[in-house]
C-alpha positions as CSV (number, residue, x, y, z in Angstrom):
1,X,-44.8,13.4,-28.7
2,X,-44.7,10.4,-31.4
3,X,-44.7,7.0,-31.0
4,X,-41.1,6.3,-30.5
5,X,-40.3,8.9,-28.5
6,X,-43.0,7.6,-26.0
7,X,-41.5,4.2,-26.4
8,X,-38.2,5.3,-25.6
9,X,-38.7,6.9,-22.9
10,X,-40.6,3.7,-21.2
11,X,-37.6,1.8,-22.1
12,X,-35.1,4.2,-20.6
13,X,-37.5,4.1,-17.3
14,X,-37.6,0.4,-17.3
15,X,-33.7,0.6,-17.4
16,X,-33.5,2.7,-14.6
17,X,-35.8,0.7,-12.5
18,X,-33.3,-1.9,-13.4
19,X,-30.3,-0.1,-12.9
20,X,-31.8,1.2,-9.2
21,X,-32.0,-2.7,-8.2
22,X,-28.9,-3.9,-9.4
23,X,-27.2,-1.0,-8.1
24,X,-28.9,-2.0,-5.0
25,X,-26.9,-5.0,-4.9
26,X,-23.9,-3.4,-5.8
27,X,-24.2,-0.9,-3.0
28,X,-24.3,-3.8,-0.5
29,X,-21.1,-4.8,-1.3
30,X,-19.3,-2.1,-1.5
31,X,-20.2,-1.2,2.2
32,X,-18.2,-4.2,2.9
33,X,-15.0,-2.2,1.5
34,X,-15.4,1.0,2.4
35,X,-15.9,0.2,5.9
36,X,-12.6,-1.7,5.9
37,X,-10.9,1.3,4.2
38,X,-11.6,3.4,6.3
39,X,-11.1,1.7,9.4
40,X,-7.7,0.6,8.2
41,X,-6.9,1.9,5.0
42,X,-6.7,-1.5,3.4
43,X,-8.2,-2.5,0.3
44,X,-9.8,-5.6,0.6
45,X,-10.0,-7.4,-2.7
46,X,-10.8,-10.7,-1.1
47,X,-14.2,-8.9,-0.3
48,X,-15.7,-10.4,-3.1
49,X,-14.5,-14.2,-1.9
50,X,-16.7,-13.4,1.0
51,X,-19.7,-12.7,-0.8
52,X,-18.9,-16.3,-2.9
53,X,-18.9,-18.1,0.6
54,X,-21.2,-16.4,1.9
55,X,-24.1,-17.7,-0.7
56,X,-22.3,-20.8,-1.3
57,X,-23.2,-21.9,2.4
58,X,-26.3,-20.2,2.0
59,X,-27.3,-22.3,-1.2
60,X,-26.6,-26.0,1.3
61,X,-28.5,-24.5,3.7
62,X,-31.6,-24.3,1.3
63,X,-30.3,-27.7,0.0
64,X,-30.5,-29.1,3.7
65,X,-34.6,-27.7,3.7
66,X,-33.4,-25.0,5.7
67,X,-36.1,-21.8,5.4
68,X,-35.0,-18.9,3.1
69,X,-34.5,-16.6,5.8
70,X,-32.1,-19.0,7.7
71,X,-30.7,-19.9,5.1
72,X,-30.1,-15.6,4.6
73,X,-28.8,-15.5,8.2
74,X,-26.5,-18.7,7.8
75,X,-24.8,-17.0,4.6
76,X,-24.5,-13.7,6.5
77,X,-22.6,-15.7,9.5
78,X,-20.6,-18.0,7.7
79,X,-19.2,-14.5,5.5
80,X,-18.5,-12.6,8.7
81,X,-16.9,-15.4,10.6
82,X,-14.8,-16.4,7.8
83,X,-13.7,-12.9,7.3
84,X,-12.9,-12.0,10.9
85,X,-10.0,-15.2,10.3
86,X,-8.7,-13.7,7.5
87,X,-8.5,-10.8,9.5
88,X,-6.3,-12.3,12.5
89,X,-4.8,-14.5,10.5
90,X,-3.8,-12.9,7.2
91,X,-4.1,-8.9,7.9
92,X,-3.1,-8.8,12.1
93,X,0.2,-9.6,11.3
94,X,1.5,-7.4,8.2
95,X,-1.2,-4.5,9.6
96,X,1.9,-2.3,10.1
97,X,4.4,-3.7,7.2
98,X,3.1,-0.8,4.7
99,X,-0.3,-1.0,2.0
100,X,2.0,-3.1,-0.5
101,X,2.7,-5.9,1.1
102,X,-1.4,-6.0,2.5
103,X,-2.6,-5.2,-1.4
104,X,-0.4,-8.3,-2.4
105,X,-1.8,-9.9,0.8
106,X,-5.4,-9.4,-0.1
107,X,-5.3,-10.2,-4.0
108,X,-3.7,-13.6,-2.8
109,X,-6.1,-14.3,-0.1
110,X,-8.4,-13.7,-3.3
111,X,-7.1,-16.2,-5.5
112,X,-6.8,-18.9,-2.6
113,X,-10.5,-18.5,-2.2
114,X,-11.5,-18.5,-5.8
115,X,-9.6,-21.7,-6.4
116,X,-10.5,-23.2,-2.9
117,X,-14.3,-22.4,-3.7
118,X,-13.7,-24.6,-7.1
119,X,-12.0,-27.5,-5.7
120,X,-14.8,-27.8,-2.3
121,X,-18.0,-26.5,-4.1
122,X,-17.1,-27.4,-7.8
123,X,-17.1,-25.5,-10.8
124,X,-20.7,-25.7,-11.9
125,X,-22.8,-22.6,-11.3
126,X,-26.0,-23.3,-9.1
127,X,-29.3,-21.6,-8.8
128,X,-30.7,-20.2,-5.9
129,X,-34.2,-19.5,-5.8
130,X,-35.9,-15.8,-5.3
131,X,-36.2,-15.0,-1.4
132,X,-40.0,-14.4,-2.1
133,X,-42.1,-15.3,-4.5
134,X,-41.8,-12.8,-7.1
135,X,-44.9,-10.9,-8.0
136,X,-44.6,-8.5,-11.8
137,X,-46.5,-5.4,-11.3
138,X,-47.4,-3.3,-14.3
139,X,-47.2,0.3,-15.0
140,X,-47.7,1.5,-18.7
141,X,-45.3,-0.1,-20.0
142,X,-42.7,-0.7,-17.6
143,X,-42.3,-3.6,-15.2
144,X,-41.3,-3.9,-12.0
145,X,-41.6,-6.7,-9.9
146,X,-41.6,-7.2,-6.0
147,X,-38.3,-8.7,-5.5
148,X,-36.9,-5.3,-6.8
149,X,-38.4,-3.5,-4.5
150,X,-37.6,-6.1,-1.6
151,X,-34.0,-5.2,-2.9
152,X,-34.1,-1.9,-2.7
153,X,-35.7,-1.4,0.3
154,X,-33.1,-4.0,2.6
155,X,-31.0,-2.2,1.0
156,X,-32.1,1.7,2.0
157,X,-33.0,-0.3,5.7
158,X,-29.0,-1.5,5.9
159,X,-28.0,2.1,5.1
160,X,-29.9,3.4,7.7
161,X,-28.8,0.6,10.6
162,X,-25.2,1.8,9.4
163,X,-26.2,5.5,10.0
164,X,-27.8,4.8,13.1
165,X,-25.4,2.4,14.3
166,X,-22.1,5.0,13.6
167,X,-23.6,7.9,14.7
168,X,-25.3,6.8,18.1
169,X,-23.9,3.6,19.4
170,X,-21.2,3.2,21.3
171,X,-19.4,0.7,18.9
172,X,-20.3,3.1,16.6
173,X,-18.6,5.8,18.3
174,X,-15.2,3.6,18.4
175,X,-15.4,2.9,14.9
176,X,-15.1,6.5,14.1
177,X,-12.7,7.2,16.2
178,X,-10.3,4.1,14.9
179,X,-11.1,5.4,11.5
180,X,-10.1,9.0,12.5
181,X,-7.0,7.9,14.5
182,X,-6.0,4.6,15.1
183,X,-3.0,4.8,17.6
184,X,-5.5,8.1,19.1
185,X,-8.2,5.7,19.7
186,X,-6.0,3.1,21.4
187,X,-4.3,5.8,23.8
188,X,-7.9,6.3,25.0
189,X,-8.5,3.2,25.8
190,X,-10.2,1.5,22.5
191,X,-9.5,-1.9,22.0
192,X,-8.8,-1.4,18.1
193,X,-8.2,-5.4,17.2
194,X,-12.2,-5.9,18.3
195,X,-13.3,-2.7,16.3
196,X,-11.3,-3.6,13.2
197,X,-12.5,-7.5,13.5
198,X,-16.6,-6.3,14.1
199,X,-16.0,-3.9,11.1
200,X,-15.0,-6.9,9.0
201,X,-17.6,-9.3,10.3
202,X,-20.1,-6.3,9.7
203,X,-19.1,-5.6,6.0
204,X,-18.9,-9.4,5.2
205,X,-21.9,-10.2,6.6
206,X,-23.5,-7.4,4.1
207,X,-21.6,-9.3,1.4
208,X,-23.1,-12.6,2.1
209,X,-26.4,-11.0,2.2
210,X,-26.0,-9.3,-1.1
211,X,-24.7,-13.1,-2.6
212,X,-27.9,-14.7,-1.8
213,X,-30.0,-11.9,-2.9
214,X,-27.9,-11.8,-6.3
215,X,-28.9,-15.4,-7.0
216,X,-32.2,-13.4,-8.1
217,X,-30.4,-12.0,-11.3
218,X,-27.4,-14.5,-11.5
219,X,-25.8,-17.9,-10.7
220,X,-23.7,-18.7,-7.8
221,X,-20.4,-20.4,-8.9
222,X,-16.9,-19.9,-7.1
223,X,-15.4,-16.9,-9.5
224,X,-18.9,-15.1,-9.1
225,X,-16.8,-12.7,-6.1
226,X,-14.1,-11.7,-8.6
227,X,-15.9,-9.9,-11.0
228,X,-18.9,-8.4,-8.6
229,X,-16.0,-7.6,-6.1
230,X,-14.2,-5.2,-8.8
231,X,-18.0,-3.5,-9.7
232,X,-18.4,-2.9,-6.2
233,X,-14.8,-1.7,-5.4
234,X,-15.7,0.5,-8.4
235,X,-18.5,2.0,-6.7
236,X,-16.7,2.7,-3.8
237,X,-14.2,4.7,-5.1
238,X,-17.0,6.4,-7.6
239,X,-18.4,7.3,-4.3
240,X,-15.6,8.0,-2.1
241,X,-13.9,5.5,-0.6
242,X,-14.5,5.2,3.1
243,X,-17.8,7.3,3.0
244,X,-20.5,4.7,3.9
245,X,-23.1,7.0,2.2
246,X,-20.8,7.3,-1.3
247,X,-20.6,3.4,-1.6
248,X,-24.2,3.4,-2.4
249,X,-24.3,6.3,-4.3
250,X,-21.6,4.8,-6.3
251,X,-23.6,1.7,-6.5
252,X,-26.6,2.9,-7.7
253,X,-24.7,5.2,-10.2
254,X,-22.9,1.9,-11.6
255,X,-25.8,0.3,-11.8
256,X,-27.9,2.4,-13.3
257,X,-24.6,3.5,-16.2
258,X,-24.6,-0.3,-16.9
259,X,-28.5,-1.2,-17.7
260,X,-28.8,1.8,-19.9
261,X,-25.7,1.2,-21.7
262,X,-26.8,-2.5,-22.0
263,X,-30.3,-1.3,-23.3
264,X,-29.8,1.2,-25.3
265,X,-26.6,0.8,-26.8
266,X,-24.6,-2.8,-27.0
267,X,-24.7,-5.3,-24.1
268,X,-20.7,-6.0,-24.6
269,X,-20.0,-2.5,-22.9
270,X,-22.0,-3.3,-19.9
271,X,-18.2,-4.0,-18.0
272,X,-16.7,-1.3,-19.7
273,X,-18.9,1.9,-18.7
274,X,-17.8,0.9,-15.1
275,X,-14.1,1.6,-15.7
276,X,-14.7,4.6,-17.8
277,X,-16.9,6.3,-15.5
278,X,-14.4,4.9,-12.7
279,X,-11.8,6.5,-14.9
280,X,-13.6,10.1,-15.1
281,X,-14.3,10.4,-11.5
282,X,-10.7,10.3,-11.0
283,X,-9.6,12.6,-13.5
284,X,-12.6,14.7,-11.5
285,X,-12.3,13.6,-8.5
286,X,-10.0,11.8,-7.3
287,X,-11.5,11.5,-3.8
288,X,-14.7,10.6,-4.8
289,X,-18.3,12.1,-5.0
290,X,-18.7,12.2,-1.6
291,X,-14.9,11.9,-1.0
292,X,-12.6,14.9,0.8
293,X,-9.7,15.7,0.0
294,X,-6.9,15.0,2.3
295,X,-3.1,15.7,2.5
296,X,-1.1,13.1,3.6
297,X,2.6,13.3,4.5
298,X,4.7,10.5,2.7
């Protein structure tokens, strides 16, 4: 093997270590939408607002002298809370009024927060520190450090508190059944309007944890949630859309795609490979990796 082969494939390694922890982040945010899709079948593009408020009010909290993992919890709460008003508020009443009107709803609620977020926080990006001190361990050639690994591990931890929390809980049970059949679950009892509001709390709350643990690789500024918010919609329909196990293989795949376009190829198509392999899994696959088919009667 020469020289630059070796050195290529260290770099392509290093890229996927890279890829694995950004698509880490991306995983944790689009658990946020595909919870709410398939609860209600409603896209939620104000997802990504969360995540901006979310480490916003986590930022003041660390400016207040507030420990890191307070400050964590405080973003989580202030995400969900926030998002269970837009629920009641904004979504309650036009629930039934058809998916038009609620995708108009939700790319408005969007806006409002990206320009509200500029005119209380301001437009100047702030920094917020790493959650640990970050340690570099070395392995040939690549590098990976411990705040990667700290990602990806909360991350594989959330998954399985979803699994667990689905599959043998009883809130867990409700949520399935409101995501099976909504009206069905109400006949038997289910108070829907609490499962729908936990399930946005829940995915916000994930969102406001994946904002402060992005202020690792970027700044936090008020139209931060527009662009991550469309990556990890992305990922959730790469995945399958309403399949909490697809968002993060959609993450991780979106991740990874981008760091080794980035790397090996040109930086300035590090947005693009997202749509495009968004754009193949639905020539593909319309329903996703992980995604089933369904007929629907219109």
């Amino acid at each position: 093997m020469g020289q630059n082969v070796a050195f290529f494939l260290w770099d392509c390694l290093q890229y996927l270590i890279n890829g694995i922890s950004q698509g880490s982040l991306y995983a944790l945010v689009a658990l946020g939408y595909t919870m709410v899709y398939g609860i209600i079948r409603l896209v939620n593009f104000a997802h990504g607002e969360f995540l901006m408020i979310g480490a916003m009010c986590g930022y003041y909290a660390l400016q207040a002298h507030l420990p890191m993992p307070v400050a964590i919890l405080v973003a989580m709460l202030s995400a969900g809370l926030l998002a269970v008003v837009v629920e009641r508020l904004v979504y309650r009443p036009i629930r039934k009024s058809g998916r038009i009107p609620a995708l108009i709803t939700a790319i408005g609620t969007s806006l409002f927060f990206q320009y509200f977020g500029q005119l209380t926080f301001g437009a100047d990006p702030k920094t917020i520190p790493p959650f640990i001190t970050e340690k570099i361990y070395n392995f040939g050639e690549v590098n990976v450090s411990n705040v990667q690994l700290a990602i990806f591990v909360i991350t594989m931890l959330v998954l399985a508190f979803l699994w667990w929390l689905t599959h043998f809980t009883k809130i867990g049970k409700a949520m399935r059944a409101t995501s099976y059949n909504l009206q069905a679950a109400e006949l038997m009892g289910i108070n829907t309007n609490k499962i729908i509001s936990f399930t946005f709390f829940l995915g916000a709350a994930l969102a406001g944890l994946g904002g402060m643990l992005m202020g690792y690789t970027m700044s936090v500024e008020p139209m931060m949630g527009m662009n991550l918010g469309i990556k990890a919609f992305v990922a959730a329909v790469v995945g399958g859309i309403g399949v909490i196990p697809g968002a993060a293989l959609g993450g991780f795949i979106i991740g990874i795609a981008e760091n080794l376009v980035a790397g090996l190829y040109k930086s300035s198509f590090r947005d693009g490979v997202s749509f495009f392999i968004l754009i193949l899994i639905l020539l593909i696959k319309p329903s996703g990796l992980l995604g089933k088919n369904t007929k629907e009667k219109v």
